[in-house]
N, C-alpha and C positions, 0 to 999 in steps of 0.2 A: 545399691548393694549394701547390704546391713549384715550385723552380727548379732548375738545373745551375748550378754558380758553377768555373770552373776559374781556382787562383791561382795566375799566370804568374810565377816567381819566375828573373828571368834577369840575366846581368852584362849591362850595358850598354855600350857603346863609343862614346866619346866621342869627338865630332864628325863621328858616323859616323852620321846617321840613316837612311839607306838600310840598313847592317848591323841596328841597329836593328827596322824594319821589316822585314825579310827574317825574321826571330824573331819577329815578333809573326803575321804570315801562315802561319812554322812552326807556331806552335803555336795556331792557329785550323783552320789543313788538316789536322792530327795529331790534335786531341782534341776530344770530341764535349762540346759544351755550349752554354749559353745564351747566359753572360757571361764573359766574358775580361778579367782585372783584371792590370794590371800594376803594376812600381813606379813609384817617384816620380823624376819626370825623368830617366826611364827614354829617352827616345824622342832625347834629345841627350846624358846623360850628365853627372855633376854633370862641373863643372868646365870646361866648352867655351866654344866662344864662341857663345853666345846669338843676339845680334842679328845674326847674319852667318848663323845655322840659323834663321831665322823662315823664309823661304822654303820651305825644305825642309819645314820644321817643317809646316807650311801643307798642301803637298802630301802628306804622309803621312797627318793629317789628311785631308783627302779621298778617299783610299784607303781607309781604312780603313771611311770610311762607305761607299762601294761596297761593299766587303766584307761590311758588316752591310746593306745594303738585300738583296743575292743570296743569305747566308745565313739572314738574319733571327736575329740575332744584335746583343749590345751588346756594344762594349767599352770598358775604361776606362783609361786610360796616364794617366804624366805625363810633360809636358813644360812647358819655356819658354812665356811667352806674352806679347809684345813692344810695348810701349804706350809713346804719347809719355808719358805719368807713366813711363815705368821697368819692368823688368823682375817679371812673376810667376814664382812658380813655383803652377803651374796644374795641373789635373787636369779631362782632355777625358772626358766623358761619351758616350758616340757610340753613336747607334740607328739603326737604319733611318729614324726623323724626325725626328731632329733633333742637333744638338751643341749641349751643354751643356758651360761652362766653370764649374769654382770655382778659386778661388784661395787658397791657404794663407793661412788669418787668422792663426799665430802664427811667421813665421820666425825660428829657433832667434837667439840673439844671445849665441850662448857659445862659447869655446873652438875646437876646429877644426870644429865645428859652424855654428857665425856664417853666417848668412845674408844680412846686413847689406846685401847688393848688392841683394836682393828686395824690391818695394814691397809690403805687406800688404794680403789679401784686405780684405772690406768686409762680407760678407754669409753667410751659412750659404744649404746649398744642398740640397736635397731632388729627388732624380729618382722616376722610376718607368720600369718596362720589364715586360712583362707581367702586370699587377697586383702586382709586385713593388712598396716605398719602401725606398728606399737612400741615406741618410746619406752625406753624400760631407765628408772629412778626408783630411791628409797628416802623418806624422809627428807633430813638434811638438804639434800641434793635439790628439792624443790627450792631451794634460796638462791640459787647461781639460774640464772635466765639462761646463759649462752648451753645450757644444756639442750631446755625447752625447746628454743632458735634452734640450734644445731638439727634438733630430730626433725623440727617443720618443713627447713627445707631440704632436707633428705626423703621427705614426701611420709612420716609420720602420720595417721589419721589421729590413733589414741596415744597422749602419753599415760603412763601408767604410774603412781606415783605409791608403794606400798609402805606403811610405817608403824611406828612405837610410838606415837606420839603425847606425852605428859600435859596433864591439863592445862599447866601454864602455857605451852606453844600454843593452844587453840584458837587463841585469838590474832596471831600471826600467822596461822596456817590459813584460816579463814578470811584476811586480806589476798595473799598471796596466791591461791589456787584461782579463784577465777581470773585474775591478771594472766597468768600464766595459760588457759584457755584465750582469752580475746586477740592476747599480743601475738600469740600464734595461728588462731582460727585452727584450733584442733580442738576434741574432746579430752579434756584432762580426768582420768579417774583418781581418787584418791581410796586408799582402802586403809585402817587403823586399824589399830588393834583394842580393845575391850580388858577390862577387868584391873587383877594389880599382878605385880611380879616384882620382889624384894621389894626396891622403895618405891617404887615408880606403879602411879597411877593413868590406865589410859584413856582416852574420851571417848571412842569412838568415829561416830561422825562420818562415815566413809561416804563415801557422793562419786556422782556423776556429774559431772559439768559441760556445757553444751560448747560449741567454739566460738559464740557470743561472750560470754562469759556466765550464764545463768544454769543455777543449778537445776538438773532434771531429777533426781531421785536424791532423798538422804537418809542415812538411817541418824538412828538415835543412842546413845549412849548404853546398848546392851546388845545381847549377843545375836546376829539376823544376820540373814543373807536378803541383798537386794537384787534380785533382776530386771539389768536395762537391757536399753538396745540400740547400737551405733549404727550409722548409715552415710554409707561417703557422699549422698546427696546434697546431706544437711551441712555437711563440711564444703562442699564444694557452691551452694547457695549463699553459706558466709561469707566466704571469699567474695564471691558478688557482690553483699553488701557492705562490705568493708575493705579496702583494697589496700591496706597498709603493707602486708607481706611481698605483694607487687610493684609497689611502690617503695622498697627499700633500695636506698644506693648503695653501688658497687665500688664505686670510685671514688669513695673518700677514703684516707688512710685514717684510720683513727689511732688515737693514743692507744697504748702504748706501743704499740705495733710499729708508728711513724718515728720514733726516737730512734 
């Protein structure tokens, strides 16, 4: 059993979520697939003004679930998402039944990174769309394992990992993702974001990663959509040849937890 996964790797324009949108319908009319994953806060653009794009924010959202009930289709963007506690940065889920939000549990708190304006997620979030389970993370978030762990054995196929990512991370993102496949024996997507916005320059780079750790498809440093394709065969064959996730003990307490 497989799926289409096309990863929407586009520059975003800020405070422009109708331009925005107008790219996200491009590339749903243009290429044939299941799921349509875009980047992270991708749908307003880092740097905007937030609360003043909830509206829009809102109505785009609704569109695009139109969209997914007439094509029967999922798709996944990020965007703002505007709470009396304070601003997320969130990651809309959206099927033909339903929308699903998760919210970034680790925003970044460094350097020109600093998210510090963002209130933190709360909860780890698990979808599904076709018999498909899809791990849903942003960015940052790919540096804590027990997230990863957590979705595999909740029965996870793909995690899904959507970002803003600055040239400097690239070579720690680029350690970290296929780890993050093998140690789980799942498909890790990563999807970036392209181009610049205020200070911040993005790479690219969005991939596929198989649940070995090897990457199946990548793009390149400018604006493209990749279409793969997942298949819980190829997930469940890994497991065969590597049996670490069955082979994990239950019975040890570990630190901290044993204090």
């Amino acid at each position: 059993m497989g799926m289409r996964l096309a990863l929407c790797q586009y520059q975003a324009a800020i405070d422009d979520v109708g331009a925005n949108l107008n790219k996200i319908m491009t590339a749903v009319s243009q290429t044939r697939s299941d799921v349509y994953i875009f980047p992270e806060m991708f749908l307003t653009g880092y740097g905007a003004d937030y609360a003043s794009a909830s509206e829009d924010v809102q109505y785009a959202i609704d569109r695009m679930r139109l969209w997914c009930m007439e094509k029967d289709i999922a798709i996944l963007v990020g965007a703002p998402s505007c709470r009396p506690t304070g601003t997320g940065n969130s990651m809309f889920f959206i099927t033909p039944y339903d929308i699903i939000r998760y919210d970034k549990l680790y925003p970044a708190r460094f350097g020109m990174c600093s998210e510090s304006n963002f209130i933190r997620g709360d909860r780890p979030v698990l979808c599904s769309f076709r018999g498909m389970s899809f791990g849903l993370s942003i960015g940052y978030d790919v540096f804590f394992p027990e997230i990863y762990r957590n979705y595999a054995l909740s029965c996870a196929d793909v995690n899904i990992c959507i970002a803003a990512s600055v040239a400097p991370s690239k070579p720690y993102y680029e350690r970290i993702l296929p780890a993050r496949s093998l140690e789980n024996l799942v498909y890790t997507v990563f999807v970036n974001s392209v181009g610049e916005q205020r200070d911040r320059k993005f790479y690219g780079s969005s991939r596929l990663i198989g649940p070995l750790g090897d990457t199946l498809g990548e793009l390149g440093g400018d604006e493209g959509v990749l279409c793969v394709y997942v298949d819980k065969d190829v997930i469940k064959n890994a497991r065969k040849e590597r049996r670490h996730l069955e082979d994990r003990r239950i019975d040890i307490k570990w630190y901290p937890d044993s204090l």
